[in-house]
py3Dmol code that shows the C-alpha trace and the ligand (Angstrom):
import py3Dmol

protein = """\
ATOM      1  CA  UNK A   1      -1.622 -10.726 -36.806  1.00  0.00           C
ATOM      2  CA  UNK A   2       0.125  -8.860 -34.072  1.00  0.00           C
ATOM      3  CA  UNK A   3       4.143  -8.162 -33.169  1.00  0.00           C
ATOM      4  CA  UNK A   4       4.306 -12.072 -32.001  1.00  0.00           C
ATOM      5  CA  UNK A   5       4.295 -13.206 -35.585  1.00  0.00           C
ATOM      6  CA  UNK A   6       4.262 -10.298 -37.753  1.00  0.00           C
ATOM      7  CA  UNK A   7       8.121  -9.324 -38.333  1.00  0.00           C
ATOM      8  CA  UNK A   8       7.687  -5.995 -39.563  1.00  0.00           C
ATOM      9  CA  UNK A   9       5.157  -5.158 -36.981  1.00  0.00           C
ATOM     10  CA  UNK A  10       7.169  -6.219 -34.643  1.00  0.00           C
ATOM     11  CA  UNK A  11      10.223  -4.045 -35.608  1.00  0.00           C
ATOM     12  CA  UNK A  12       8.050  -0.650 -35.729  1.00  0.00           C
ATOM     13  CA  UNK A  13       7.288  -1.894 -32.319  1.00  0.00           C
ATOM     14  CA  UNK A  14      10.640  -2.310 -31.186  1.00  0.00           C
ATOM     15  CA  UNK A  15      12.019   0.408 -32.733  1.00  0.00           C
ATOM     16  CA  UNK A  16       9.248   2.820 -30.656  1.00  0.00           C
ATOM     17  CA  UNK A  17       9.970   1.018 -27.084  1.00  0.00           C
ATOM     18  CA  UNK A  18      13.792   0.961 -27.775  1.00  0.00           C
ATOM     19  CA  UNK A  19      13.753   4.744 -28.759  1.00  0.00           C
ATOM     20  CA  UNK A  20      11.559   5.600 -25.677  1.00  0.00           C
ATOM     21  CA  UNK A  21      13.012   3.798 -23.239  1.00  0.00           C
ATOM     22  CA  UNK A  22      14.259   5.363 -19.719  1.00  0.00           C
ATOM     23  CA  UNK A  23      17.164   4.286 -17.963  1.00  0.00           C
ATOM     24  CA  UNK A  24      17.543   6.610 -15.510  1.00  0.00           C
ATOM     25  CA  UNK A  25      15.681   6.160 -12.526  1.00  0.00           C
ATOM     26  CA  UNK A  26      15.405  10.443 -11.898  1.00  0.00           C
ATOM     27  CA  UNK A  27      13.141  10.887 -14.636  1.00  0.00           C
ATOM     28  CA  UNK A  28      10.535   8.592 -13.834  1.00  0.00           C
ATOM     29  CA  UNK A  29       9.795  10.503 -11.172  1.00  0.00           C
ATOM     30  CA  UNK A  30       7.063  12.891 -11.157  1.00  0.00           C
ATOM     31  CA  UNK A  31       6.626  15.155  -7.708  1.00  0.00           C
ATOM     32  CA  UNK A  32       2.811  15.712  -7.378  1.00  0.00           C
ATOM     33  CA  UNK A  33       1.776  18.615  -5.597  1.00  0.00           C
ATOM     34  CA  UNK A  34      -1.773  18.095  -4.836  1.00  0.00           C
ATOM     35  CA  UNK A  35      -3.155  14.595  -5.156  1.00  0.00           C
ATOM     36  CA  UNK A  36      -6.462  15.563  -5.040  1.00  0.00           C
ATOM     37  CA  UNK A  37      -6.312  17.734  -8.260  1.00  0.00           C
ATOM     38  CA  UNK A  38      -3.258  16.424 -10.643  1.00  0.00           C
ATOM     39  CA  UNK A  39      -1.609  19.040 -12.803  1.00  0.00           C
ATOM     40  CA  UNK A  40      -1.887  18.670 -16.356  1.00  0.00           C
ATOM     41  CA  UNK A  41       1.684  18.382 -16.711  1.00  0.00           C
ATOM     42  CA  UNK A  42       1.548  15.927 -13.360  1.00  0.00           C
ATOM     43  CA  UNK A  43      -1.158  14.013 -15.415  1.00  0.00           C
ATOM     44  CA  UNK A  44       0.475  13.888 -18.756  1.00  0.00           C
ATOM     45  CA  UNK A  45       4.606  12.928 -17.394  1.00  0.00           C
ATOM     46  CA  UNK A  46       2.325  10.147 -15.661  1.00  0.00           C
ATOM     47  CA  UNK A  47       0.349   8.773 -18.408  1.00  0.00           C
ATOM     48  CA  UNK A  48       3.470   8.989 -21.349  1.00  0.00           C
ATOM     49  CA  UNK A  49       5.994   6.956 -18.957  1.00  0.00           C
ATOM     50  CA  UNK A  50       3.096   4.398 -18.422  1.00  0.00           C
ATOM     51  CA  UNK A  51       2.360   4.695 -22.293  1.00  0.00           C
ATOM     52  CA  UNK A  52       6.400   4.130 -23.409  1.00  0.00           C
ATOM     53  CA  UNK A  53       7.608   2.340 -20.162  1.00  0.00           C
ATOM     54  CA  UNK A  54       4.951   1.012 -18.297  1.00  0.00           C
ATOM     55  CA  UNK A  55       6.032   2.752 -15.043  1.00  0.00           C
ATOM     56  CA  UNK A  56       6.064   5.981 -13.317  1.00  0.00           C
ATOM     57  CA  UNK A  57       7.401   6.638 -10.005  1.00  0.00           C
ATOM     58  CA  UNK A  58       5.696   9.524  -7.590  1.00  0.00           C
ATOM     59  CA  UNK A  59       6.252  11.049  -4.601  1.00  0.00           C
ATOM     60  CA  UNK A  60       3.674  13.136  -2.230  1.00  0.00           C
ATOM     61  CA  UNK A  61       3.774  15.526   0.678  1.00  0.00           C
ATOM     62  CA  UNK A  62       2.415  14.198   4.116  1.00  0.00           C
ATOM     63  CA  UNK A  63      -1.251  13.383   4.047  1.00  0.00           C
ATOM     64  CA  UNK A  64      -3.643  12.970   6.484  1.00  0.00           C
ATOM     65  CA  UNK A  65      -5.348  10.154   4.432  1.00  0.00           C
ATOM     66  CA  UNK A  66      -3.010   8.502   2.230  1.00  0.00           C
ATOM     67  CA  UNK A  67      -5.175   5.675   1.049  1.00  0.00           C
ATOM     68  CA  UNK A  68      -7.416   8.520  -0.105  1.00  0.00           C
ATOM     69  CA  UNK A  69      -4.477  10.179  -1.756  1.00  0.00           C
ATOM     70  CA  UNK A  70      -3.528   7.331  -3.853  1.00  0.00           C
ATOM     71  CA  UNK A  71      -6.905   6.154  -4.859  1.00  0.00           C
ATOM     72  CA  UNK A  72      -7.339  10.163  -6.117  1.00  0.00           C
ATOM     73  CA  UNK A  73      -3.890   9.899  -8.068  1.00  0.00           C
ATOM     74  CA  UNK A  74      -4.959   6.168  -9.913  1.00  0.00           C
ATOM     75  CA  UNK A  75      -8.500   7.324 -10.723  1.00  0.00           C
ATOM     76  CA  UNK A  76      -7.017  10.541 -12.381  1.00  0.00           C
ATOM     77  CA  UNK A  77      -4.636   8.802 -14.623  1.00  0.00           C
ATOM     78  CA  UNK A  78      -7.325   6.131 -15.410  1.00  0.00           C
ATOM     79  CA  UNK A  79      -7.255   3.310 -12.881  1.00  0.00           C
ATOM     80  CA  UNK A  80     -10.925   3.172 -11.969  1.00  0.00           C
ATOM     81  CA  UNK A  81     -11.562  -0.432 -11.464  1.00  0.00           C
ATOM     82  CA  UNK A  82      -9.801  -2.220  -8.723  1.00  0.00           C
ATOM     83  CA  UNK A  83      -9.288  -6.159  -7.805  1.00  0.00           C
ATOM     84  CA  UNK A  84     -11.711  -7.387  -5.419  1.00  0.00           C
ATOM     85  CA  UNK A  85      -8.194  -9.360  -3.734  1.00  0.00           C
ATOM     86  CA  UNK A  86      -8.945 -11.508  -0.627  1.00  0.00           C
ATOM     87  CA  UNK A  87      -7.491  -8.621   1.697  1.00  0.00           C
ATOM     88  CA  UNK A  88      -7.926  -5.662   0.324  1.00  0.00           C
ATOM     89  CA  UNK A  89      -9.564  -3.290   2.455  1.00  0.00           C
ATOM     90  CA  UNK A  90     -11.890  -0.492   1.904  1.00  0.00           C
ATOM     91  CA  UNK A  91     -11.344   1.644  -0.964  1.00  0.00           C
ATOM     92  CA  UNK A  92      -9.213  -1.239  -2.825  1.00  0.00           C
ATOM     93  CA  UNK A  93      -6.414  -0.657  -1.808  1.00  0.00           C
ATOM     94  CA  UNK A  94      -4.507  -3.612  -0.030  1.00  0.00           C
ATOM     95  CA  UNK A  95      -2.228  -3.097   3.158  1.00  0.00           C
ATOM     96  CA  UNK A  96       1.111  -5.167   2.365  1.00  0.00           C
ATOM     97  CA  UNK A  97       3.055  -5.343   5.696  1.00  0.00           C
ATOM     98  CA  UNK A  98       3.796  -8.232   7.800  1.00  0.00           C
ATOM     99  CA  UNK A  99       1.162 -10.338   9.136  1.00  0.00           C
ATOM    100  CA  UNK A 100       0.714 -12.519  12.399  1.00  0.00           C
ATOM    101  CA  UNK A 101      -2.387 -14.044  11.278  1.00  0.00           C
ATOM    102  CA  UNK A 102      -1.399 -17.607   9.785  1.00  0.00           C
ATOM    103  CA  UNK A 103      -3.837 -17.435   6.786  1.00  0.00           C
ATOM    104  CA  UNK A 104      -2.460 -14.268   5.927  1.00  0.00           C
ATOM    105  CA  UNK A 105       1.175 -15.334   6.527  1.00  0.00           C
ATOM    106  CA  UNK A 106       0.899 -17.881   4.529  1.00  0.00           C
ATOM    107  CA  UNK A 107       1.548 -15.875   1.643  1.00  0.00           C
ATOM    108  CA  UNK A 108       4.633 -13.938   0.940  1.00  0.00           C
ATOM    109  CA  UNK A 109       4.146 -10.580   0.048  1.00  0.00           C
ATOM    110  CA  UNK A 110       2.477 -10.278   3.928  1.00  0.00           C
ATOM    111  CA  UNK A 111       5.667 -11.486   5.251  1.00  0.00           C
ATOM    112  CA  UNK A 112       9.463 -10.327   5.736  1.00  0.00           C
ATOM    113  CA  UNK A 113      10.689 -12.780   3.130  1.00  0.00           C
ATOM    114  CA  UNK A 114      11.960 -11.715  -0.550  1.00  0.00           C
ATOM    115  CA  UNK A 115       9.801 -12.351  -3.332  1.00  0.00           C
ATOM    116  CA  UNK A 116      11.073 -13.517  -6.245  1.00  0.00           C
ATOM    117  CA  UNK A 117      10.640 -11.943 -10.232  1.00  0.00           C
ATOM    118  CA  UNK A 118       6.564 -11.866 -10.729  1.00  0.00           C
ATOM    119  CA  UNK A 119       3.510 -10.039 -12.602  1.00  0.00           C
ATOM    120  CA  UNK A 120       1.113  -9.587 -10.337  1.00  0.00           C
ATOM    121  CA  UNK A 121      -2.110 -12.205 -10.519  1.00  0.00           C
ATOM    122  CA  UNK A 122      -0.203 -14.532 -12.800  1.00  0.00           C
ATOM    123  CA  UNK A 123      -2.250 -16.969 -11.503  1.00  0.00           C
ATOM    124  CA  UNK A 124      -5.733 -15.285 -12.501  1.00  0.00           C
ATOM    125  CA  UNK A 125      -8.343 -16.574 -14.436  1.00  0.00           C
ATOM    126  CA  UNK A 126      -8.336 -14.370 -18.002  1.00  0.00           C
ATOM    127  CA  UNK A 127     -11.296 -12.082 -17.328  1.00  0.00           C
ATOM    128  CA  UNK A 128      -9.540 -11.121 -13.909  1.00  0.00           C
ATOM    129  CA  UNK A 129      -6.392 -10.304 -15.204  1.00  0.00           C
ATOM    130  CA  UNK A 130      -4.501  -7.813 -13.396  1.00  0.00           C
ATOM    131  CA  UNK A 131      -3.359  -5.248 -16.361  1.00  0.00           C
ATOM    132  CA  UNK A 132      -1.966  -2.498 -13.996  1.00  0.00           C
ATOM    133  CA  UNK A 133      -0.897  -1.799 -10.346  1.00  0.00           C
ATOM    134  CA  UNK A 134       0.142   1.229  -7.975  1.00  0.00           C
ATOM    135  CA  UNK A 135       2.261   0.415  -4.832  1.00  0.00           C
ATOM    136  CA  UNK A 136       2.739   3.178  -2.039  1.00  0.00           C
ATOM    137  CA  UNK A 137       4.951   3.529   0.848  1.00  0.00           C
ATOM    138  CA  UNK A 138       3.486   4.410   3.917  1.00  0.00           C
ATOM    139  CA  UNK A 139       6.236   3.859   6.216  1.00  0.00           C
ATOM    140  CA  UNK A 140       9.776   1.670   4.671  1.00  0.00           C
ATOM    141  CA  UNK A 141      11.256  -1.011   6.672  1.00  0.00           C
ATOM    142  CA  UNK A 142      14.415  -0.585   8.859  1.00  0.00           C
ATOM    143  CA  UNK A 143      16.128  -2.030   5.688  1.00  0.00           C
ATOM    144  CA  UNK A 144      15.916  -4.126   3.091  1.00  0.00           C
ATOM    145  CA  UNK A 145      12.313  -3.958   1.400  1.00  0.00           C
ATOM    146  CA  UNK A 146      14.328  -3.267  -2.039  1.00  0.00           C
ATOM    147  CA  UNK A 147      11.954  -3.539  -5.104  1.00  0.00           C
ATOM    148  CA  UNK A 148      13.690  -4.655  -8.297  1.00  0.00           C
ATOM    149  CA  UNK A 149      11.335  -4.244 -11.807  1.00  0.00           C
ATOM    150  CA  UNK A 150      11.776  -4.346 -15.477  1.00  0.00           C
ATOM    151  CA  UNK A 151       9.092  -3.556 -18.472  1.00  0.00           C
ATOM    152  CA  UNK A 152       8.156  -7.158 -19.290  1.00  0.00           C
ATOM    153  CA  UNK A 153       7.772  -5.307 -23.156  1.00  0.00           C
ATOM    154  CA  UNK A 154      11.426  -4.967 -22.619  1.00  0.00           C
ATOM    155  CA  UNK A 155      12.342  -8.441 -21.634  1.00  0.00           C
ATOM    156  CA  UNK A 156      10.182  -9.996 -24.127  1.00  0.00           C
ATOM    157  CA  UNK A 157      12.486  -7.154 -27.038  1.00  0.00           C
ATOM    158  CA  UNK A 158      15.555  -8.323 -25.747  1.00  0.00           C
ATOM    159  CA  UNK A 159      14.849 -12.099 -25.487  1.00  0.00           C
ATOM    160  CA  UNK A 160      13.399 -12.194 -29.368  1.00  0.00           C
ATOM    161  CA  UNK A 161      16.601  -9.640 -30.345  1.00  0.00           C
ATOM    162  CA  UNK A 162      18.732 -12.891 -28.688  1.00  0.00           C
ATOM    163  CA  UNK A 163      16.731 -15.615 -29.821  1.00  0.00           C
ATOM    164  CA  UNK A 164      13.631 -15.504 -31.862  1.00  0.00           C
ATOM    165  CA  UNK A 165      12.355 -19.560 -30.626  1.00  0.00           C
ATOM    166  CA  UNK A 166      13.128 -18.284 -27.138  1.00  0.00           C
ATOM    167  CA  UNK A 167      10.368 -16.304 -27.700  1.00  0.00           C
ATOM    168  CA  UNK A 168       8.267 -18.185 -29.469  1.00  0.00           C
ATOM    169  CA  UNK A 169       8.186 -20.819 -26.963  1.00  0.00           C
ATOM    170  CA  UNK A 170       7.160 -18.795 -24.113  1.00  0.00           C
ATOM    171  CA  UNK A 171       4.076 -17.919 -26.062  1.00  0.00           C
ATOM    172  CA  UNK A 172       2.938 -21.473 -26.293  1.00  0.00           C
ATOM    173  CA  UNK A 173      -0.572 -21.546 -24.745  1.00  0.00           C
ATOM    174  CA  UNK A 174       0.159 -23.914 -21.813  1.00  0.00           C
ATOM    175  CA  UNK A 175       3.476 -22.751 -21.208  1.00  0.00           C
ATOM    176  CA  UNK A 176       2.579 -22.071 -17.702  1.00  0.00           C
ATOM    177  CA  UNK A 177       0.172 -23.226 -15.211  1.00  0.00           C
ATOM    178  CA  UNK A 178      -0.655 -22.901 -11.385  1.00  0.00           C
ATOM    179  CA  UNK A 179      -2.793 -25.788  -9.828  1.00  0.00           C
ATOM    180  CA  UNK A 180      -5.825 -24.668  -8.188  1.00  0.00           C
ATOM    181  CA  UNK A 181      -5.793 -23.272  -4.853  1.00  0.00           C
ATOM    182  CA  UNK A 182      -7.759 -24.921  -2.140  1.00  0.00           C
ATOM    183  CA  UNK A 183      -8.792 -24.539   1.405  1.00  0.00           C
ATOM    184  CA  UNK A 184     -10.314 -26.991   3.183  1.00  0.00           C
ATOM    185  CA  UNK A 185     -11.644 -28.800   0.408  1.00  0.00           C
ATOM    186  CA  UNK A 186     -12.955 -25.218  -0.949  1.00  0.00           C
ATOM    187  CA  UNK A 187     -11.802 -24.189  -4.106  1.00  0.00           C
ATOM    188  CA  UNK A 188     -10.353 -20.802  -3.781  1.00  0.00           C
ATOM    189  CA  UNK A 189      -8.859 -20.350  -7.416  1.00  0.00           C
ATOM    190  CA  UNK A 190      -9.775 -22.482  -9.985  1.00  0.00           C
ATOM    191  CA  UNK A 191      -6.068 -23.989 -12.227  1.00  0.00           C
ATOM    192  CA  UNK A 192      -4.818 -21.089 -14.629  1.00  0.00           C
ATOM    193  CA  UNK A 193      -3.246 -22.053 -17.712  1.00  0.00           C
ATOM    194  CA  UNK A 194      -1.809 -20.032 -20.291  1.00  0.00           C
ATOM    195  CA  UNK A 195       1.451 -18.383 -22.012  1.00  0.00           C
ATOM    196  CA  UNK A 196       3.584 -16.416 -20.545  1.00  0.00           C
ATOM    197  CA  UNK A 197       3.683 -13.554 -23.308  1.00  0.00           C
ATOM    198  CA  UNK A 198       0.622 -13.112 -24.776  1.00  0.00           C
ATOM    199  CA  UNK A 199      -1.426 -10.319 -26.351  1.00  0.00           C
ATOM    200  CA  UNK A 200      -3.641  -8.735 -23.786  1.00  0.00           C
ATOM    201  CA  UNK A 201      -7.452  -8.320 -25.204  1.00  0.00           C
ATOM    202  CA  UNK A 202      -9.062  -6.141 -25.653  1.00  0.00           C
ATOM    203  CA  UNK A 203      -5.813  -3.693 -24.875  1.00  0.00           C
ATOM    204  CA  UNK A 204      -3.984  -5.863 -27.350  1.00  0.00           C
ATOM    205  CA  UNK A 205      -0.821  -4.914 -25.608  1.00  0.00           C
ATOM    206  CA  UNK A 206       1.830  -7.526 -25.066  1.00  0.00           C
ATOM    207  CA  UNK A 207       1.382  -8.362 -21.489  1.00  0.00           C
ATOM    208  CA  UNK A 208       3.597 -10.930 -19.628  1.00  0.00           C
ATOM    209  CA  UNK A 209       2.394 -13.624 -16.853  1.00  0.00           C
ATOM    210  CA  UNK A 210       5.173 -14.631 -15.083  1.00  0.00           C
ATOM    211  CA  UNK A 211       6.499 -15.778 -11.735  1.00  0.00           C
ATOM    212  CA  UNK A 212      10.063 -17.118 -10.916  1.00  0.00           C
ATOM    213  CA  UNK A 213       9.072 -19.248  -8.067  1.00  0.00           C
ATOM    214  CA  UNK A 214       8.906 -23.435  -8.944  1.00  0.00           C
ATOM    215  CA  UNK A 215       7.234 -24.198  -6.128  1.00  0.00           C
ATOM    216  CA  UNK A 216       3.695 -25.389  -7.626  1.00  0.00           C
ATOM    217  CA  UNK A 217       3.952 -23.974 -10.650  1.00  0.00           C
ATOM    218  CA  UNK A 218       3.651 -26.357 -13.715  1.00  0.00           C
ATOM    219  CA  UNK A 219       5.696 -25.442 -16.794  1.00  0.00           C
ATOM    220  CA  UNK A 220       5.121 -26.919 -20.090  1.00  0.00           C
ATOM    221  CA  UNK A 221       7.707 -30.392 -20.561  1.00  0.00           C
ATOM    222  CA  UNK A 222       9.302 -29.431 -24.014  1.00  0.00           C
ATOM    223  CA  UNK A 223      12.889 -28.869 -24.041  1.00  0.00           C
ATOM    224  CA  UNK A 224      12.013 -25.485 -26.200  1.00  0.00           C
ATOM    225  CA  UNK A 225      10.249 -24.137 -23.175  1.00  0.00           C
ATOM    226  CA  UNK A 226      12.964 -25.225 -20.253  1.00  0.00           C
ATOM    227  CA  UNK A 227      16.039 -23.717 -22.468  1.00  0.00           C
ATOM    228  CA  UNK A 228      13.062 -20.337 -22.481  1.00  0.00           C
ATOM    229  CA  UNK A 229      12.731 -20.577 -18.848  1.00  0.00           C
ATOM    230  CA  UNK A 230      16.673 -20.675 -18.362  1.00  0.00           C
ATOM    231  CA  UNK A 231      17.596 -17.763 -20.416  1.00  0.00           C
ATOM    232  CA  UNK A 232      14.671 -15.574 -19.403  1.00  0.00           C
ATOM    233  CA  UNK A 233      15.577 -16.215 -15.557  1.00  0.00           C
ATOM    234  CA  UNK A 234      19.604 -15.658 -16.722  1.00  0.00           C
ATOM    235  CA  UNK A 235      18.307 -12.324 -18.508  1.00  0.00           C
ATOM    236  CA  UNK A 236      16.740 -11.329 -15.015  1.00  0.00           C
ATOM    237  CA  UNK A 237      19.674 -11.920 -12.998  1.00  0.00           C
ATOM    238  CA  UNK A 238      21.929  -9.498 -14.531  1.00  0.00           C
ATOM    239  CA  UNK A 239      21.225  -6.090 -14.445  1.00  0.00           C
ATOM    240  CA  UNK A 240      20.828  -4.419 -18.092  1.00  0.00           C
ATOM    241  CA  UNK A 241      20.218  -0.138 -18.458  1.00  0.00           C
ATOM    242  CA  UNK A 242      16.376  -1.410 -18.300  1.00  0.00           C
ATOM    243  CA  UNK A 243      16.450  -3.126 -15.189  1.00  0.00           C
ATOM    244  CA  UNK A 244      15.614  -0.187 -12.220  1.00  0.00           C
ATOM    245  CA  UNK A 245      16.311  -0.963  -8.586  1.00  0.00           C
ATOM    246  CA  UNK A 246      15.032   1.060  -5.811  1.00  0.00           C
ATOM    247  CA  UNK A 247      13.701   1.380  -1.729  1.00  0.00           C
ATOM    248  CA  UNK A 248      10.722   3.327  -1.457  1.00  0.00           C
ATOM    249  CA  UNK A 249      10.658   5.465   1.359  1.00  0.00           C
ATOM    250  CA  UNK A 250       8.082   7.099   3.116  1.00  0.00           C
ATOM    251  CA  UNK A 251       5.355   9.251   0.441  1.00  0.00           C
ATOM    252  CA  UNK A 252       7.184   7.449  -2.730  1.00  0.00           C
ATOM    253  CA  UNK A 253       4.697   5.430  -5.022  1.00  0.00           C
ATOM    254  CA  UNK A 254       4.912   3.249  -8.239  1.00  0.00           C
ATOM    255  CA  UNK A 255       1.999   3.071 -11.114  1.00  0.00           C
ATOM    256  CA  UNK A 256       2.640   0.240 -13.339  1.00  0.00           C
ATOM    257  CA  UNK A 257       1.230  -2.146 -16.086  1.00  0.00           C
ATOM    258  CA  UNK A 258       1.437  -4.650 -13.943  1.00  0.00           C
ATOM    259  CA  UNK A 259       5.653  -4.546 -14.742  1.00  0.00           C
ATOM    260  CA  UNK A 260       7.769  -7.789 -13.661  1.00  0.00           C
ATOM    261  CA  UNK A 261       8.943  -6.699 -10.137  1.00  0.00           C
ATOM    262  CA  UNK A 262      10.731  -8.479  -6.775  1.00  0.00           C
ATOM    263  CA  UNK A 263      11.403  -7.225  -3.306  1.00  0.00           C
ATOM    264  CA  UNK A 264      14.238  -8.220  -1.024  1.00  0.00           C
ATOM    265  CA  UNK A 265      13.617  -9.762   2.528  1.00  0.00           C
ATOM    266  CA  UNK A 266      13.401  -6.755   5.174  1.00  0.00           C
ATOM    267  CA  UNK A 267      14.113  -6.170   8.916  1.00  0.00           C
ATOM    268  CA  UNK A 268      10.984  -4.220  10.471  1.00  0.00           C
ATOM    269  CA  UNK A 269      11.889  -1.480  13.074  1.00  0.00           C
ATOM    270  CA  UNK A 270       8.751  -2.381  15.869  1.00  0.00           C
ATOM    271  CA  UNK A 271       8.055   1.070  16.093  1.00  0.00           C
ATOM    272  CA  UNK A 272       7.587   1.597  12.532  1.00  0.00           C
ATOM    273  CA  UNK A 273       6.758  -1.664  10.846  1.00  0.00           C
ATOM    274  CA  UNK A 274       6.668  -1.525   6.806  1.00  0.00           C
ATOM    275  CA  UNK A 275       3.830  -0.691   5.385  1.00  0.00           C
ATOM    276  CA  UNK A 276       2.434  -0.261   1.817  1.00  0.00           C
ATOM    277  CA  UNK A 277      -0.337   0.192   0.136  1.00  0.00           C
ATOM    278  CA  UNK A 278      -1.128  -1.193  -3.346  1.00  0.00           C
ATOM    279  CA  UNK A 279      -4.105  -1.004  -5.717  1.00  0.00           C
ATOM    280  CA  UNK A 280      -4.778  -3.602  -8.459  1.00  0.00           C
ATOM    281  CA  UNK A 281      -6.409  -2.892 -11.360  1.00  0.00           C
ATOM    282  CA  UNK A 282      -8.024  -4.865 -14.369  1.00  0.00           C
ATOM    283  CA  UNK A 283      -7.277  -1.780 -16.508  1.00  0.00           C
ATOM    284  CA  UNK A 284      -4.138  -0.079 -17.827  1.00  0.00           C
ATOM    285  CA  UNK A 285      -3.067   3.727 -16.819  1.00  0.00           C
ATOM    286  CA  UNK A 286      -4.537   5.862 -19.543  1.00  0.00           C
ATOM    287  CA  UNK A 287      -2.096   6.519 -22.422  1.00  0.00           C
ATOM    288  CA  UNK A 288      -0.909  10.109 -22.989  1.00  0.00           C
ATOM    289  CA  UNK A 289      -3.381  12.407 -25.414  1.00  0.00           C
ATOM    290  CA  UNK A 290      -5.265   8.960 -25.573  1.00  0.00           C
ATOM    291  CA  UNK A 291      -9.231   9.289 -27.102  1.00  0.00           C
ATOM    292  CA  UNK A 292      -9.528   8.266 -22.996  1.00  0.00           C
ATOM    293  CA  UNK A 293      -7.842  11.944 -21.719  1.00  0.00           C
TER     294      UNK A 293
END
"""
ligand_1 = """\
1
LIG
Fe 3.791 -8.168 -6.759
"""
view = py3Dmol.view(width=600, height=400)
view.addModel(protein, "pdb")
view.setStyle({"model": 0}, {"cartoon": {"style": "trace"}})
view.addModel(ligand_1, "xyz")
view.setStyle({"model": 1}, {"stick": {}})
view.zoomTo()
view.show()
């Protein structure tokens, strides 16, 4: 039994995240003062906005290494594990800015182009699932570069407070699936099939897998799950107090379980092209005065 199908479960639950729940951008926002050696109050503002709202913003002062910086922050608040993604580059941590490589280009996220509402690795196999990640700003674009991002707790709370088969359909376990990904005959990613709220093992948090883009991306033919797929991409579109909206400049960073999040297209200044750095991790961020602290 667990919130999906346990009613009074589910309203403890609900009653918790509602009660919790941020809406002002400000105080997510924890200034670190050295990355190298959080402070416990640092540590613990980190950890409970993770724990309640799956999402803490940060900002630095100017490093000399800020790859090194970040990696220091996420192992401190419990992100020790990192994806082994096709272009991350030493230390885990991935370098999301444009890219005039075709293979690279071919994927969004290392272009200028917006990206639309997604978890990140929605198309991983289970035992790679990616359960948090951090994003850093090196350097912002010239504009645009906007990240949007909502707790996908939250969307799944207000989508079951609308409409209880909503819900119920987007747990189905083939709601969702992404055909394999191949290169040149060479499997890359094998097909990934599954719901797109589910409860996370062995975390057993509800965790969302999600993207908004069609393109190649098989959704489960019942009419239950298209009239789902409407109203969760309707609930997206309009901003509610939980939606947060934001350009991260230069030293700003985001720690997440893995939260639904887009970007808006950008314009690169030459000089200073955009550049961020993001970790991805097959753990969550520790919760506050956890058995983990
Ligand atoms: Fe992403």
């Amino acid at each position: 039994m667990s919130i999906l199908d346990n009613t009074d479960d589910y309203q403890f639950w609900r009653d918790e995240k509602l009660s919790n729940a941020q809406s002002n951008i400000e105080d997510c926002l924890v200034e670190i003062r050295n990355p190298q050696a959080l402070s416990k109050a640092e540590k613990d503002k980190i950890q409970q906005l993770c724990c309640t709202n799956n999402f803490a913003l940060f900002a630095i002062k100017t490093q000399d290494d800020y790859a090194q910086a970040v990696v220091q922050i996420n192992r401190q608040v419990g992100l020790l594990d990192y994806d082994q993604h096709l272009y991350a580059q030493s230390n885990g941590l991935a370098h999301i800015k444009q890219s005039d490589k075709q293979e690279r280009s071919e994927f969004i996220p290392y272009t200028d182009k917006a990206i639309g509402w997604h978890t990140d690795g929605y198309y991983n196999a289970v035992d790679n699932r990616v359960r948090a990640f951090s994003l850093f700003c090196v350097s912002p674009a010239a504009t645009g570069g906007v990240n949007q991002w909502i707790d996908p707790q939250m969307v799944y709370l207000l989508l079951r407070e609308n409409n209880v088969d909503v819900v119920k359909a987007l747990t189905h376990p083939q709601a969702m699936s992404i055909p394999e990904h191949e290169v040149d005959g060479q499997v890359r990613r094998a097909k990934s099939t599954g719901a797109i709220f589910l409860i996370d093992e062995p975390s057993a948090e509800l965790y969302m897998r999600y993207t908004q883009r069609k393109k190649n991306i098989e959704f489960l033919d019942s009419s239950e799950v298209k009239q789902a797929m409407t109203l969760l991409d309707d609930l997206l579109k309009i901003p509610t107090p939980h939606h947060f909206e934001h350009t991260m400049n230069t030293n700003q960073g985001l720690i997440c379980n893995n939260i639904l999040h887009n970007r808006s297209a950008f314009v690169d200044d030459p000089q200073h092209p955009r550049l961020l750095l993001r970790g991805r991790y097959s753990n969550r961020v520790c919760c506050y005065n956890s058995k983990h602290d």
